[in-house]
PASEBA-1860 file (N, C-alpha, C; in nm, 3 decimals):
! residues 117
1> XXXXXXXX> 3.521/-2.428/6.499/3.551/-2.329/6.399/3.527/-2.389/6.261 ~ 3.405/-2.342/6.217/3.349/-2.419/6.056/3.410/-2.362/5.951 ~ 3.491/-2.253/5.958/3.530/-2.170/5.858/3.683/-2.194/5.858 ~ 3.726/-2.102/5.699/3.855/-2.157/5.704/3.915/-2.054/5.785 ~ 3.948/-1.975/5.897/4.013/-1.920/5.949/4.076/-1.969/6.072 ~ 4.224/-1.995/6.094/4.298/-2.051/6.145/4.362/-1.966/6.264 ~ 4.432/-2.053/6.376/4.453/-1.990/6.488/4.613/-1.971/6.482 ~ 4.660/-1.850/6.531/4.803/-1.805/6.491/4.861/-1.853/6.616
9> XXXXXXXX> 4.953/-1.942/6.647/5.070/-1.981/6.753/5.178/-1.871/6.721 ~ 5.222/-1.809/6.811/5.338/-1.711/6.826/5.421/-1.768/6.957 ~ 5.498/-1.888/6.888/5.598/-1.931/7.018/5.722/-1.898/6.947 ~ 5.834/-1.936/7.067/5.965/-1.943/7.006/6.018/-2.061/6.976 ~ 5.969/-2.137/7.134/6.055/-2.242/7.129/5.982/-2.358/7.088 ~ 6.032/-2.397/6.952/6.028/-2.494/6.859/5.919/-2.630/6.936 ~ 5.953/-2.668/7.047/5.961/-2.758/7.100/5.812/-2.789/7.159 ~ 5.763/-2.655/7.221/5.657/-2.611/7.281/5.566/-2.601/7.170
17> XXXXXXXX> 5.580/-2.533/7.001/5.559/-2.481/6.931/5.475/-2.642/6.883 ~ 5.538/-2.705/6.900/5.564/-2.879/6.818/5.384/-2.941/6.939 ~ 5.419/-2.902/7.083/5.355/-2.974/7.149/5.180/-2.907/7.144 ~ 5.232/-2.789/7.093/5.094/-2.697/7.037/5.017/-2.750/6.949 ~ 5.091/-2.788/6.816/5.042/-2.834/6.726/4.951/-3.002/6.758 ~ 5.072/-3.041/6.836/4.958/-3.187/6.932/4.810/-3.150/6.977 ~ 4.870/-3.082/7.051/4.738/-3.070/7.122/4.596/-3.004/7.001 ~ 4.645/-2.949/6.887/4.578/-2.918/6.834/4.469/-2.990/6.743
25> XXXXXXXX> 4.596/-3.073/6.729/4.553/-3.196/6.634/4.466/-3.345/6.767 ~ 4.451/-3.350/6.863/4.410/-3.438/6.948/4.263/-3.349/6.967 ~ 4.300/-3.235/6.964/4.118/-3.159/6.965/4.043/-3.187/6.830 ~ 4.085/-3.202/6.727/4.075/-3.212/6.613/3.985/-3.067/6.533 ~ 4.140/-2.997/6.558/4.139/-2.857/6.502/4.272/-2.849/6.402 ~ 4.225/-2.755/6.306/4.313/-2.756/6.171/4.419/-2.711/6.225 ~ 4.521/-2.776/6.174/4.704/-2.704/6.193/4.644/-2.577/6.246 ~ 4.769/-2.522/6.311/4.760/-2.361/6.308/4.848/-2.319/6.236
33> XXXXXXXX> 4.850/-2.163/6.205/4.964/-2.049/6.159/5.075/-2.063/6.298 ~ 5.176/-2.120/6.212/5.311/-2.056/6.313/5.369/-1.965/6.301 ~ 5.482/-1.855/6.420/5.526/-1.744/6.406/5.621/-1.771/6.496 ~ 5.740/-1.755/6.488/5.867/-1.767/6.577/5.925/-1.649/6.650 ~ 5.831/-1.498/6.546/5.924/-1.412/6.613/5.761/-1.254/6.574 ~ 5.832/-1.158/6.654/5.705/-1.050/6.592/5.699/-1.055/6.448 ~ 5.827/-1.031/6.429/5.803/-0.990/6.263/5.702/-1.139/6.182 ~ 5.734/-1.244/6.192/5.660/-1.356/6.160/5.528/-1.353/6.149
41> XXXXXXXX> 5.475/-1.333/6.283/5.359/-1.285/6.319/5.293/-1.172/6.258 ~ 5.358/-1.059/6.271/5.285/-0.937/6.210/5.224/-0.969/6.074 ~ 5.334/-1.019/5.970/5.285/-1.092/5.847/5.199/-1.163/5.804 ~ 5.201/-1.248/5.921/5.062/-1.361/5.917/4.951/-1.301/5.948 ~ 4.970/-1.190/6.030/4.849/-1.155/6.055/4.771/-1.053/5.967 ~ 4.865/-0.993/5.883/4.863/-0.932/5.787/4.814/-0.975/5.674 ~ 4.879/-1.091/5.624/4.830/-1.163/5.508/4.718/-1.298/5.509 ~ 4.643/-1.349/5.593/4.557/-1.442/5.636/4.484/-1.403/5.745
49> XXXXXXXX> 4.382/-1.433/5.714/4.244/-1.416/5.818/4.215/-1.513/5.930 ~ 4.284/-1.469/6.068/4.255/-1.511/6.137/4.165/-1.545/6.224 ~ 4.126/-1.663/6.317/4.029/-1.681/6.406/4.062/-1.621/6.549 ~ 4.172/-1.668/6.546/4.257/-1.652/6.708/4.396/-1.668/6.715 ~ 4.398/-1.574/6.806/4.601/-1.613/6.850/4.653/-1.645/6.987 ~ 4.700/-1.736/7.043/4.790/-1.758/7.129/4.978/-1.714/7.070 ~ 4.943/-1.616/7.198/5.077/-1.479/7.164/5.149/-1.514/7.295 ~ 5.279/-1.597/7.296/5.370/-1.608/7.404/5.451/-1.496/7.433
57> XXXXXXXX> 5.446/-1.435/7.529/5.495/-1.300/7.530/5.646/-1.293/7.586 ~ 5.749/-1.390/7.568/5.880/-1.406/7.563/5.893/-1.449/7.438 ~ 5.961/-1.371/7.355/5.974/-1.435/7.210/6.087/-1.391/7.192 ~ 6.213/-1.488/7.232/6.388/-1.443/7.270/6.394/-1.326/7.300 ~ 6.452/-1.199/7.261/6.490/-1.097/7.289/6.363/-1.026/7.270 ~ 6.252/-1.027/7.257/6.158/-0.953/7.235/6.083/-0.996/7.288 ~ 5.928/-0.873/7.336/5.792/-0.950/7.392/5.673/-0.967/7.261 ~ 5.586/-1.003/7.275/5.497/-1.027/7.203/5.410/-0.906/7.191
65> XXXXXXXX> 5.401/-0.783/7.234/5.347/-0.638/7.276/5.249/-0.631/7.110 ~ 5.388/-0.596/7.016/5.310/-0.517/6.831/5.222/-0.659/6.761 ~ 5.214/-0.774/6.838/5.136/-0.879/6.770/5.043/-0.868/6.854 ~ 5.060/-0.837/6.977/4.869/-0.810/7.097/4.858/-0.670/7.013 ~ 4.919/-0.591/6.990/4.854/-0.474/6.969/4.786/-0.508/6.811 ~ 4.865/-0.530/6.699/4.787/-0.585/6.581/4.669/-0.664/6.578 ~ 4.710/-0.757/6.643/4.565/-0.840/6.664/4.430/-0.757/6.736 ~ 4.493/-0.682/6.835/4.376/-0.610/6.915/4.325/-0.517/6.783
73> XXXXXXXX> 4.395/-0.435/6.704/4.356/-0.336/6.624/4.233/-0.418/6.506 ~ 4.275/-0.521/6.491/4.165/-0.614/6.363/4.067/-0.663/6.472 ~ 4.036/-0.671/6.599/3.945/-0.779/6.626/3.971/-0.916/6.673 ~ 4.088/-0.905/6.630/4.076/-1.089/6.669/4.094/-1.120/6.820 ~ 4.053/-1.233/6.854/4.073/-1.251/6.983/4.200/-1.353/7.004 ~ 4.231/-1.305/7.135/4.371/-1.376/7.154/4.412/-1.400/7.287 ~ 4.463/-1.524/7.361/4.542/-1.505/7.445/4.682/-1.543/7.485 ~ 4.712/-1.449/7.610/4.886/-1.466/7.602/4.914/-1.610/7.660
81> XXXXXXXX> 5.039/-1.631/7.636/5.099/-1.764/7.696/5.221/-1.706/7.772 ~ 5.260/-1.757/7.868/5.374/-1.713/7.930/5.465/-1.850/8.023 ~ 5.576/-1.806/8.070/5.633/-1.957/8.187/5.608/-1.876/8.330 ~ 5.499/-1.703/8.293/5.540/-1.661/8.459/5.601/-1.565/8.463 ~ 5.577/-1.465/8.544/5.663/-1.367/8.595/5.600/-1.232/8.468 ~ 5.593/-1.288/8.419/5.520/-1.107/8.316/5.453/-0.984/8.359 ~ 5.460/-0.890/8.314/5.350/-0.826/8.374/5.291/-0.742/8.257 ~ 5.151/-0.802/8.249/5.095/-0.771/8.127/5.034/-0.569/8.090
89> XXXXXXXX> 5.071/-0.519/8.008/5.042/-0.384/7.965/4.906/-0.402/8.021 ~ 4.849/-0.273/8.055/4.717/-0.237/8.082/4.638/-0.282/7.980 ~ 4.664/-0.196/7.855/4.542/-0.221/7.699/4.509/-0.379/7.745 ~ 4.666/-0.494/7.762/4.603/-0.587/7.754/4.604/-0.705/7.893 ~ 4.552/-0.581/7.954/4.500/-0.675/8.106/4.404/-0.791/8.130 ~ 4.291/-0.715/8.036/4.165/-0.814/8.006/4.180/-0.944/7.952 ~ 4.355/-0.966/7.859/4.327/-1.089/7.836/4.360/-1.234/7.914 ~ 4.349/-1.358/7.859/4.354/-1.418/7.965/4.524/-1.452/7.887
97> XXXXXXXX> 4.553/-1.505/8.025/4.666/-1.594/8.035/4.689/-1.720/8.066 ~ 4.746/-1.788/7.980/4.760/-1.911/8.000/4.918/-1.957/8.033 ~ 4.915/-2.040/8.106/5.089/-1.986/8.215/5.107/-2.147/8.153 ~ 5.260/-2.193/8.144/5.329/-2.309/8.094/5.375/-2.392/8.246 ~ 5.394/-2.495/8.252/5.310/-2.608/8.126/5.191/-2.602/8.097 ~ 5.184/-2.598/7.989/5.026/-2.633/7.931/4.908/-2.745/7.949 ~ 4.790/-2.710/7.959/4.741/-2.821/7.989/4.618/-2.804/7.909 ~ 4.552/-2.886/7.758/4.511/-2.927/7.697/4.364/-2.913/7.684
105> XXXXXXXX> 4.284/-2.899/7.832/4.174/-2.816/7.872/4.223/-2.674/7.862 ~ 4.316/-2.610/7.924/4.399/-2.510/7.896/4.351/-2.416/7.738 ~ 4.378/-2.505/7.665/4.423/-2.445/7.531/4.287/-2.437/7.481 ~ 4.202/-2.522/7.506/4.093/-2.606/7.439/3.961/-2.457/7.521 ~ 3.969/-2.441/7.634/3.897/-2.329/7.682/3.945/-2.215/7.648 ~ 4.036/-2.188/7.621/4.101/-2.043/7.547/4.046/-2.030/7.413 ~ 4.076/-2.150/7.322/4.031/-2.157/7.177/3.857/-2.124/7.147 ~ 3.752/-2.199/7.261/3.648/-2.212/7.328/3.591/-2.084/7.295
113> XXXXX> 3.688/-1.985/7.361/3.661/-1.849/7.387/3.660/-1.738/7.333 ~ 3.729/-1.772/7.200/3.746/-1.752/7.078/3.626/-1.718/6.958 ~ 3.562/-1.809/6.992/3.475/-1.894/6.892/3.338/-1.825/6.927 ~ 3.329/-1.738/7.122/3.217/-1.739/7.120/3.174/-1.561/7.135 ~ 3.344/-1.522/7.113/3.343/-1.417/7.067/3.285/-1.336/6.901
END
């Protein structure tokens, strides 16, 4: 990704959020946009031009649904993250899923996929 447009992380948990940013930085890809919650997200996506989003679709009491649907409405490409057990809306069947633990080819072929969109 030669341009300045950055990839939006929509996790909750801090921790995971932290091991994202690793892996991001070991690919040697710019920080990403973080988002802890929809509302976070919606904003970011609102106010900065994104490349891509990885959208965890447990985000505490809420799913990740109005940030797949925002993102779907601009274009951007995105996929979900989950620990399992989801069952993804129709609109967004097509996308892929990437199930936890993560694995670094994982992220790196999602981002991949992104790019060649």
């Amino acid at each position: 990704m030669s341009d300045n447009r950055r990839i939006l992380l929509v996790e909750d948990d801090v921790l995971i959020g932290m091991m994202l940013v690793d892996m991001f930085d070991a690919l040697d890809l710019p920080e990403p946009a973080q988002a802890t919650s929809n509302e976070e997200a919606l904003a970011l996506i609102a106010a900065e031009p994104l490349a891509g989003a990885l959208v965890d679709i447990n985000l505490g009491d809420e799913k990740g649904w109005p940030v797949a649907d925002a993102l779907a409405e601009r274009g951007i490409p995105f996929a979900f993250t989950s620990g399992g057990g989801d069952v993804i809306p129709p609109a967004h069947a097509h996308r892929k899923l990437i199930t936890k633990p993560f694995r670094i080819s994982d992220i790196e072929a999602a981002l991949e996929d992104f790019s060649a969109n």
